[in-house]
Structures are given as C-alpha cells and as structure tokens.
N, CA, C and O of each residue as an XYZ file, in Angstrom:
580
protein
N       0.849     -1.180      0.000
C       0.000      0.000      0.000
C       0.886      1.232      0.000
O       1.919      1.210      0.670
N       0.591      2.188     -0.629
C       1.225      3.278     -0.858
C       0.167      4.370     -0.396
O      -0.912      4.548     -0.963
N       0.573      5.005      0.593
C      -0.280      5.930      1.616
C       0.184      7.444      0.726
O       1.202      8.020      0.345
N      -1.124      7.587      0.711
C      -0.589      9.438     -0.445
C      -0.236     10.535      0.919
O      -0.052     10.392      2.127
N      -0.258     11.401      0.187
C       0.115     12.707      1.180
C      -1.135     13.180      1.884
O      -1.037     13.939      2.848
N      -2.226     12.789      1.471
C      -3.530     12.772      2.515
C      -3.552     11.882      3.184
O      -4.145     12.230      4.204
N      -3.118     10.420      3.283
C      -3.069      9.609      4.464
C      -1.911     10.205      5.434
O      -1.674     10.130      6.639
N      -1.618     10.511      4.888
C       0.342     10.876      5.799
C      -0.374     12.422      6.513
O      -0.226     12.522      7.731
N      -0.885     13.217      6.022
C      -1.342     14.760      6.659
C      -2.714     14.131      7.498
O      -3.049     14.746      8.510
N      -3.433     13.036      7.134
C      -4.708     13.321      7.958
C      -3.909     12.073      9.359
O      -4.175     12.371     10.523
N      -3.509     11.507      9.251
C      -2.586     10.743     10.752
C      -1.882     12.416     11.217
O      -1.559     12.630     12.385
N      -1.791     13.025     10.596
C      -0.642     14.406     11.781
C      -1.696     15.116     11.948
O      -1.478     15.929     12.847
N      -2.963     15.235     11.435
C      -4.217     16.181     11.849
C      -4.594     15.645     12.697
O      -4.359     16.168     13.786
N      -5.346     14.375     12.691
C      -5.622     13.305     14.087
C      -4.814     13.319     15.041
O      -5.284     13.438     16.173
N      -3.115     13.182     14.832
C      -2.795     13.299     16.046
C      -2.689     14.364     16.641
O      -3.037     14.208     17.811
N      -2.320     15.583     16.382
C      -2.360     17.071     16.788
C      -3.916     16.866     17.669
O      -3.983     17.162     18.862
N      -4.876     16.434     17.056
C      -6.179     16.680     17.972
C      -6.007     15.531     19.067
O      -6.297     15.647     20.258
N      -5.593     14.643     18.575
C      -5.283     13.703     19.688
C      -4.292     13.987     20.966
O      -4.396     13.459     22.073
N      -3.580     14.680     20.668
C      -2.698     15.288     21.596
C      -3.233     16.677     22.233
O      -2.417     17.105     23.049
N      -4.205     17.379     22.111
C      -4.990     18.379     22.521
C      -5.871     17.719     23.613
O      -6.317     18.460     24.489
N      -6.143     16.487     23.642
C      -6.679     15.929     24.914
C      -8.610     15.709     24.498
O      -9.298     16.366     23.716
N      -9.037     14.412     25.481
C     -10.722     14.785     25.178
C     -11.154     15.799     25.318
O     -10.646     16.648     26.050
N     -12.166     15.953     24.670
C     -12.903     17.394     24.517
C     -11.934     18.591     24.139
O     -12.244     19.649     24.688
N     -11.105     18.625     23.522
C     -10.776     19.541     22.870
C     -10.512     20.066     21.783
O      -9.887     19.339     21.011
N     -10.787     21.188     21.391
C     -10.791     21.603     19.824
C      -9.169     22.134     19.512
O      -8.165     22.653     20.001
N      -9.720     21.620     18.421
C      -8.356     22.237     17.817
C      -8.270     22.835     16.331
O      -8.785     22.121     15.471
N      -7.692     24.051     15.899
C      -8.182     24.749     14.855
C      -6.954     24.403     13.261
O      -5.726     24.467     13.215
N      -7.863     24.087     12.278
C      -6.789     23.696     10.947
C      -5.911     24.746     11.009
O      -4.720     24.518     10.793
N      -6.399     26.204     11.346
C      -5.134     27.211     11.136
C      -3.984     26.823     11.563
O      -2.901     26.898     10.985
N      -4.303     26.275     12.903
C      -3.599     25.833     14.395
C      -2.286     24.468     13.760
O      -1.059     24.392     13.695
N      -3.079     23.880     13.521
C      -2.251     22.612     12.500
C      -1.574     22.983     11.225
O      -0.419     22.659     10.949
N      -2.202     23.535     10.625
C      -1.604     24.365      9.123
C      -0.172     24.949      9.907
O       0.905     24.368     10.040
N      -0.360     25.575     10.118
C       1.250     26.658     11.134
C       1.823     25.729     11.753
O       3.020     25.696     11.466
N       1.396     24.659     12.750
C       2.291     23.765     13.478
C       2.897     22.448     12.646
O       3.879     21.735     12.854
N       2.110     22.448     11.853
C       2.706     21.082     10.744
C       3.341     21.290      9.337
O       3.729     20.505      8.472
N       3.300     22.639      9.438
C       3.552     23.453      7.512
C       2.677     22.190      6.905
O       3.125     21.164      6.393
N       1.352     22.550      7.105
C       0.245     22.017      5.411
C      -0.326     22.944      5.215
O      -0.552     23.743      6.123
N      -0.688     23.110      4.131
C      -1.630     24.386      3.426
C      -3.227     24.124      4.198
O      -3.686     23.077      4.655
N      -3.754     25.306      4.145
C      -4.681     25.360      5.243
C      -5.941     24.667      4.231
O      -6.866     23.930      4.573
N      -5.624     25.156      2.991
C      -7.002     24.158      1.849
C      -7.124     22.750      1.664
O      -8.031     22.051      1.212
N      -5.693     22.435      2.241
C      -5.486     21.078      2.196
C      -6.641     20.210      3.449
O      -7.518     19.356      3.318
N      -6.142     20.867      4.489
C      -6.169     20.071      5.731
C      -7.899     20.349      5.951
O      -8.610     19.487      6.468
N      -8.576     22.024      5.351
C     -10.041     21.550      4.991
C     -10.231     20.273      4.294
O     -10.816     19.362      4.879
N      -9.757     20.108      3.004
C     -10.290     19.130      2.068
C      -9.917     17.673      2.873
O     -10.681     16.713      2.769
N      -9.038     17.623      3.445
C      -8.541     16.287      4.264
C      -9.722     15.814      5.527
O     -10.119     14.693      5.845
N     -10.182     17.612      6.236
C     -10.991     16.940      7.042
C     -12.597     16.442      6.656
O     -13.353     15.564      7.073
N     -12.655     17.351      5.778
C     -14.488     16.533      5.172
C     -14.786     15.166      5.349
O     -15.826     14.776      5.880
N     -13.442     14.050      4.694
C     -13.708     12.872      4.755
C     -14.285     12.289      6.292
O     -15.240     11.617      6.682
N     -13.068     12.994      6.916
C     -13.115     12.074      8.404
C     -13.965     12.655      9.162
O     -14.234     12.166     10.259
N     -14.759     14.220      8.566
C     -16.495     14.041      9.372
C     -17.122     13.290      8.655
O     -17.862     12.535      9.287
N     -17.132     13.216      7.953
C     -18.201     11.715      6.968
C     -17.818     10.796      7.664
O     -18.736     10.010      7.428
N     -17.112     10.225      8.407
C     -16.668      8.874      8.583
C     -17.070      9.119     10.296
O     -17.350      8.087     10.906
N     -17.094      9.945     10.788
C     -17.468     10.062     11.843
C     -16.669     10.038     12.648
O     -16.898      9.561     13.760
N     -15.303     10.640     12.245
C     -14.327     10.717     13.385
C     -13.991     11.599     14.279
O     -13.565     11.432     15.422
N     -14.264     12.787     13.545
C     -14.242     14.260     14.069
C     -15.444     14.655     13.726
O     -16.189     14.270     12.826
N     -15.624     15.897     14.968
C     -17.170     16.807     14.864
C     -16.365     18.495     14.577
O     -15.177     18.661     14.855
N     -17.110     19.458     14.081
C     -16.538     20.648     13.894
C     -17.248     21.366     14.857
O     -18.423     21.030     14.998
N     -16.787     22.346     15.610
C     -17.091     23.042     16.446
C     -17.282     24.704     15.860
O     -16.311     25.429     15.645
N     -18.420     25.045     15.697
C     -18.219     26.640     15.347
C     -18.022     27.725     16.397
O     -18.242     27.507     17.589
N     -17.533     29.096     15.853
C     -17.711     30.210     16.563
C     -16.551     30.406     17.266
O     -15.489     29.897     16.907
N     -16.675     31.184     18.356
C     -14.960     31.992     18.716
C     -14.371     30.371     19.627
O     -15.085     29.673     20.346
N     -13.326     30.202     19.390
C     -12.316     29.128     19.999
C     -12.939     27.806     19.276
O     -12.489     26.776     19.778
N     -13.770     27.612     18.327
C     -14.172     26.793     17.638
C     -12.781     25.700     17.466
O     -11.721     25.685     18.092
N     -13.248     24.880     16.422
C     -12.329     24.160     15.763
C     -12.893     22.251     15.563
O     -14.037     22.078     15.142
N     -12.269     21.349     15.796
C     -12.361     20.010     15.442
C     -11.453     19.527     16.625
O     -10.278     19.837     16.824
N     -12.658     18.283     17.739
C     -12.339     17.502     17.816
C     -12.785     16.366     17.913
O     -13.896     16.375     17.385
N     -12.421     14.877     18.490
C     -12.462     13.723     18.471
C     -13.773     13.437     19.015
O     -14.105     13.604     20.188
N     -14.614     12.918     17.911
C     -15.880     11.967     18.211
C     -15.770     10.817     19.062
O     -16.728     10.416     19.722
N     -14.332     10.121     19.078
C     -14.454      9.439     19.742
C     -12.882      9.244     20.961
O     -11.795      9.708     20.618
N     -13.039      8.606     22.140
C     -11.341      8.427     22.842
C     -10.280      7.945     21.459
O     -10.357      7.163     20.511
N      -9.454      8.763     21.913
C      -8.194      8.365     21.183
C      -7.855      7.100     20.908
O      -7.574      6.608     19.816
N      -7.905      6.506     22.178
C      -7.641      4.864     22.505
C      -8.701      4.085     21.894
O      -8.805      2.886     22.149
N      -9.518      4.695     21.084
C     -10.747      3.933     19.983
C     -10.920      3.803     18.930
O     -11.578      2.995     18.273
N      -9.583      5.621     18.420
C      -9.573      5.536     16.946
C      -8.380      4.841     16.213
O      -7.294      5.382     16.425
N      -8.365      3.535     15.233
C      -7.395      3.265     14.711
C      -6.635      3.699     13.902
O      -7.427      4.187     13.096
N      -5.543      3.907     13.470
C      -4.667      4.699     12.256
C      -5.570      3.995     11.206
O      -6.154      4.672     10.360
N      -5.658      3.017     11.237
C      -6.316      2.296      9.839
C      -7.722      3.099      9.300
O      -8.030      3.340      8.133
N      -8.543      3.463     10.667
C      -9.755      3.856     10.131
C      -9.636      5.183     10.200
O     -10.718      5.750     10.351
N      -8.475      6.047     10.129
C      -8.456      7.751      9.547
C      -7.740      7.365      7.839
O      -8.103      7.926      6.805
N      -6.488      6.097      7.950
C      -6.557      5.916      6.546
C      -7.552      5.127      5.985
O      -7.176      5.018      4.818
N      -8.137      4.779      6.049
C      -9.713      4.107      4.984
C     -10.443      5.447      4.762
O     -10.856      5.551      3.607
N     -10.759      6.684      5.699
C     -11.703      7.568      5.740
C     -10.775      8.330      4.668
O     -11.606      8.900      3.961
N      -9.602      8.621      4.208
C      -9.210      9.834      3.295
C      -8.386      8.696      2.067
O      -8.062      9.374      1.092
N      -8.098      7.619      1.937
C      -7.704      6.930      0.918
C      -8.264      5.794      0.415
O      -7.623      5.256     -0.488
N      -9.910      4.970      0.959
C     -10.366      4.719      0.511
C     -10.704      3.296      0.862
O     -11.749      2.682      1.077
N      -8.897      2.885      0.828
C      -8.802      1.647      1.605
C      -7.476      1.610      1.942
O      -6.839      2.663      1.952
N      -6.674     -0.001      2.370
C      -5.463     -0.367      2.940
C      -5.186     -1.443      1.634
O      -3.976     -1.507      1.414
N      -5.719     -2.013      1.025
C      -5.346     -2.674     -0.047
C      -4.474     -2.576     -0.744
O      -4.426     -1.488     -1.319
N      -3.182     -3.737     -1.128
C      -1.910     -2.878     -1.370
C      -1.716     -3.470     -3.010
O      -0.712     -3.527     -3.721
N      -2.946     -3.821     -3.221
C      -3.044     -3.492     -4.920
C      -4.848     -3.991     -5.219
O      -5.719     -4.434     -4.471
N      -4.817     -3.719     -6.378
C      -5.989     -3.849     -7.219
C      -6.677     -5.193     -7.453
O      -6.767     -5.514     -8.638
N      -7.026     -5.781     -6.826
C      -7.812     -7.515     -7.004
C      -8.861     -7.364     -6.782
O      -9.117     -6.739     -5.753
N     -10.005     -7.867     -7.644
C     -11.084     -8.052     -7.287
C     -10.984     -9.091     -5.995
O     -11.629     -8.887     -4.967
N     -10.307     -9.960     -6.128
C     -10.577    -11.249     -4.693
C     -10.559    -10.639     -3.409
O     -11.211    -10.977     -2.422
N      -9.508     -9.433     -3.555
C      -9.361     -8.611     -2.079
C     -10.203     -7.484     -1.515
O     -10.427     -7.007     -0.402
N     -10.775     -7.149     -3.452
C     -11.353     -5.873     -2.659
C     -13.062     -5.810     -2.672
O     -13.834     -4.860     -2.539
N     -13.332     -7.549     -2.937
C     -14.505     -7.764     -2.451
C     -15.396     -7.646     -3.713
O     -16.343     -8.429     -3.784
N     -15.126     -6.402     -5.123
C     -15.679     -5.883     -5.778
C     -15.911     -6.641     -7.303
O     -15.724     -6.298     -8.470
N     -16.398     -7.798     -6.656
C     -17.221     -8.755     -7.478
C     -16.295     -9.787     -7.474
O     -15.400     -9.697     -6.633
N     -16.300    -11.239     -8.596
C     -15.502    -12.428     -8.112
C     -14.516    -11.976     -9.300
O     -14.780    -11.348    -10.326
N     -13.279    -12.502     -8.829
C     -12.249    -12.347    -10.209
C     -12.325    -13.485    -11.313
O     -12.850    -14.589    -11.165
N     -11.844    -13.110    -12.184
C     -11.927    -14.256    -13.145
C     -10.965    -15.241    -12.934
O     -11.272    -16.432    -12.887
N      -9.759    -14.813    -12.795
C      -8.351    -15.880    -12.054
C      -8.462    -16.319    -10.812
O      -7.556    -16.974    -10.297
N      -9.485    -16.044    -10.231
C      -9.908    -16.603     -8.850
C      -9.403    -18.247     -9.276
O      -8.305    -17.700     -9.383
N      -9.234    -19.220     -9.503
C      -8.784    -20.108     -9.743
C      -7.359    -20.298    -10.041
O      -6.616    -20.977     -9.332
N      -6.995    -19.680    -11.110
C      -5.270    -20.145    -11.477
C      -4.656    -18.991    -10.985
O      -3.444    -18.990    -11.203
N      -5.206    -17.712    -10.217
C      -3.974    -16.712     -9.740
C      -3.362    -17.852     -8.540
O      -3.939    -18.562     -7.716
N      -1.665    -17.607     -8.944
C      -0.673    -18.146     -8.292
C      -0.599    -16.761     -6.991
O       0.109    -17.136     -6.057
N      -1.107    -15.470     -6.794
C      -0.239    -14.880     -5.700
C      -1.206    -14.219     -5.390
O      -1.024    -13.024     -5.155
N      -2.754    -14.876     -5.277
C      -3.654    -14.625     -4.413
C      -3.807    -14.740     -3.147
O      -4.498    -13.997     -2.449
N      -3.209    -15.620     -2.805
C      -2.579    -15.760     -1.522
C      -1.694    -14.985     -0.766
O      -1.929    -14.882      0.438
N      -0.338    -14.200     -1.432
C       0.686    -13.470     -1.009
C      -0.241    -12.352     -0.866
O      -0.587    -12.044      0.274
N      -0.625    -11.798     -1.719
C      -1.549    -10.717     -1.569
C      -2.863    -10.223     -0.898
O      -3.439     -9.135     -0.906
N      -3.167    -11.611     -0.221
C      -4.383    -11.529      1.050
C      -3.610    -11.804      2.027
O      -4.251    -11.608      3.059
N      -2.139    -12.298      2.352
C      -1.594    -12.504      3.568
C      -1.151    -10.395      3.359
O      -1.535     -9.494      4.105
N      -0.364    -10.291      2.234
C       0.485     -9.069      2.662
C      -1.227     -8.203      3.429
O      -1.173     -7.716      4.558
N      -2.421     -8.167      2.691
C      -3.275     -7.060      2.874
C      -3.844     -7.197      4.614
O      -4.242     -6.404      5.467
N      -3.628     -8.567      4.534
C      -3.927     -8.946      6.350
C      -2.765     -8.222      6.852
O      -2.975     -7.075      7.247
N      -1.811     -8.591      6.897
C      -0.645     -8.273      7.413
C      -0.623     -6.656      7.876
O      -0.175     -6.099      8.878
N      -1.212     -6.237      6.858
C      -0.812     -4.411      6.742
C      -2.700     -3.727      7.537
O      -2.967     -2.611      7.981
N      -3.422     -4.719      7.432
C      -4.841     -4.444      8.625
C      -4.138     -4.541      9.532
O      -3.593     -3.492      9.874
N      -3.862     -5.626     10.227
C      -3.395     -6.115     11.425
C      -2.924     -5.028     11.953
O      -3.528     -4.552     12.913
N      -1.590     -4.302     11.389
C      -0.924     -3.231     11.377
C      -1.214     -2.088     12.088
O      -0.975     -1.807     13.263
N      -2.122     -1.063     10.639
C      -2.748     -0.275     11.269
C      -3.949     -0.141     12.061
O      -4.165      0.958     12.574
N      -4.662     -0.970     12.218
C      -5.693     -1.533     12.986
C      -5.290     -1.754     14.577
O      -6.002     -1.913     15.568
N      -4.246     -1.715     14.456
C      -2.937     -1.623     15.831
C      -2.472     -0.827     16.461
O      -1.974     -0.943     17.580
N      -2.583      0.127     15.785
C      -2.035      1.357     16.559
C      -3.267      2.191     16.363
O      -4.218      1.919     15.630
N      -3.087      3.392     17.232
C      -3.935      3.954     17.738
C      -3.985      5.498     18.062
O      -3.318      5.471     19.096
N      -4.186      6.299     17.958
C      -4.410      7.958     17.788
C      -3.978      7.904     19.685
O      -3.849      9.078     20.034
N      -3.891      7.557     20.127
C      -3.541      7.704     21.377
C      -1.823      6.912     21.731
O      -1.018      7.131     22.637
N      -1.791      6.051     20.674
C      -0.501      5.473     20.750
C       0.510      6.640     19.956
O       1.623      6.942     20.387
N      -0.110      7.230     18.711
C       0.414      7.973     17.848
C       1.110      9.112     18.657
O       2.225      9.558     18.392
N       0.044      9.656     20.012
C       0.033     11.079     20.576
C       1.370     10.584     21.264
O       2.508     10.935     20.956
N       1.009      9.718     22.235
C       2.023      9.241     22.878
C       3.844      9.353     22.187
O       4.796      9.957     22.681
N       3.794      8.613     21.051
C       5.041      8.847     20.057
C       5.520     10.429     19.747
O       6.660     10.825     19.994
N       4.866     10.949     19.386
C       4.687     12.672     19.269
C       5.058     13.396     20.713
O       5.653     14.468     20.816
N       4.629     12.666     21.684
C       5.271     13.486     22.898
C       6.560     13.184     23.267
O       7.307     14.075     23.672
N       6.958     11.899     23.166
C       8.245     11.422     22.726
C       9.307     12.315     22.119
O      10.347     12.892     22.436
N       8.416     12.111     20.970
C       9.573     13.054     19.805
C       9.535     14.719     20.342
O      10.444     15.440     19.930
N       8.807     15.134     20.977
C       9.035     16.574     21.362
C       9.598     16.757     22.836
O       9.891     17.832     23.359
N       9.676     15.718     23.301
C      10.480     16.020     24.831
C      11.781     15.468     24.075
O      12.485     15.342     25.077
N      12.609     15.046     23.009
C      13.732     14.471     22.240
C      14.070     15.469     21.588
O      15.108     15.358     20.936
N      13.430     16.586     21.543
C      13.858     17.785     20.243
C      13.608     17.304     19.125
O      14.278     17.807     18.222
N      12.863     16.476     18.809
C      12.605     15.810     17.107
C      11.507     16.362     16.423
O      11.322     16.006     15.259
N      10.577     17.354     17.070
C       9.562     18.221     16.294
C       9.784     19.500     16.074
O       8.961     20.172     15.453
C-alpha cells in the first residue's frame, strides 16, 4: 500500500487533535502553522473524516475540530480508509470484495496478496491515535519536532 500525502497529513491532523486531549478543539489554522500544510489542504482532508465520523466541527470563537471518539478507539487504519479509501496494497477483485475475479482459480499470488493485505490491517488496525500522541510526545520532549 502506498499511503498518499492525505493519508500521511490526515494521521498528523488526528494526532495534533489527539494530543490536545478529550474534549478539545483544535483549529486547521492551528495545525496548518504547526505542521507546515496548506490550510485548503487540511479543509479538504478533514471533510472525509467528518463523513466517517471521526471528528465533529465546532463553530464560533475558539471553535475548531475535535475527536468523536477516545483516542484509545480511533485506529490509524480507520483515519486511513476515511481519506484513501482503503489499505489494499493493490488492485484484485478477490481482495477488494468488488465482485468475483476471473483468475480466482489459477492466480498463483492470491494468496501473497491476502496474507500481505492482512498483514498491513493487522498493522494499522494496531495502533492507535492515542498510541500515535504518545510517540509525538516522545519526539518533542527528544527535540525531534
């Protein structure tokens, strides 16, 4: 799987809110300036993940976006499914459910390719917007942010 620059910016938007603590907002300007992303970006990044129900938007003065749900609930996997679609680390009908394949019979690396796509669920399905924050506080008590 090849994670675009919207899976890679919406894990540092999640965690920035994740690291703001429950119940707290936190503003794209706020992230735009602390992460250098363009501020049109990190709108267009968050639409998905209110559709998906991860974040709520907060209006009005101190407004902003945060977590629908504990940190310790949201998986990395399900902020990347909400802005890239899926985790699938190629194109198969057998994997991606989206009808039966025709080589469903003689594909030789149908197999490699439902172990690698398990492999890489397992993964991000594993870690956690609260594990992420955790790493991030790490790296800033280290001088690494």
């Amino acid at each position: 799987m090849l994670v675009s620059t919207k899976g890679r910016y919406a894990l540092r938007l999640m965690t920035r809110i994740a690291k703001a603590g429950p119940g707290s907002k936190v503003s794209l300007r706020e992230v735009s300036e602390s992460e250098d992303i363009s501020l049109k970006y990190l709108e267009q990044i968050a639409r998905p993940l209110l559709q998906e129900g991860l974040i709520e938007s907060v209006r009005g003065k101190g407004g902003g976006y945060r977590l629908l749900h504990p940190a310790d609930m949201v998986k990395a996997g399900d902020v990347l499914r909400a802005v890239e679609g899926t985790t699938t680390p190629v194109l198969c009908a057998a994997l991606s459910g989206d009808g039966e394949c025709p080589r469903v019979g003689v594909c030789t690396t149908i197999g490699f390719w439902s172990g690698l796509d398990q492999a890489i669920e397992s993964y991000v399905d594993g870690v956690t917007l609260a594990d992420l924050a955790r790493g991030y506080e790490r790296d800033e008590a280290l001088g690494l942010t």
